[in-house]
C-alpha angles and dihedrals in degrees: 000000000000090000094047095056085048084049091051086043096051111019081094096059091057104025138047105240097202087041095051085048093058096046092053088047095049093046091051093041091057100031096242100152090152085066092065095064131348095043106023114108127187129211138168129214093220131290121329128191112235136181115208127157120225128233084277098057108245122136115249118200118188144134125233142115113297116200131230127192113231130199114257113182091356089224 
């Protein structure tokens, strides 16, 4: 359980949450399944600086890459 508290902490830091979101509504919507795992690729643009709060509630500031998946065949 231990390993799923630290994912909702830190998912944030790596990952765009809205973004991810979009991504997960387009590929049901249009039924590319394909585009979750086999055919999606992520990349990132540099470091950005984000601001994201934890389970807990405390603000976080960094900067890093953060990743974006990114369509690939589009099937």
């Amino acid at each position: 359980m231990d390993s799923i508290r630290r994912f909702k902490d830190e998912y944030q830091r790596y990952l765009d949450k809205n973004f991810l979101i979009f991504y997960y509504v387009v590929t049901e919507a249009l039924l590319m399944a394909d585009n979750r795992v086999k055919n999606m690729m992520i990349a990132t643009w540099g470091p950005e600086e984000r601001t994201y709060s934890d389970t807990a509630g405390q603000q976080h500031t960094f900067t890093d890459y953060v990743w974006y998946p990114i369509f690939y065949d589009m099937d």
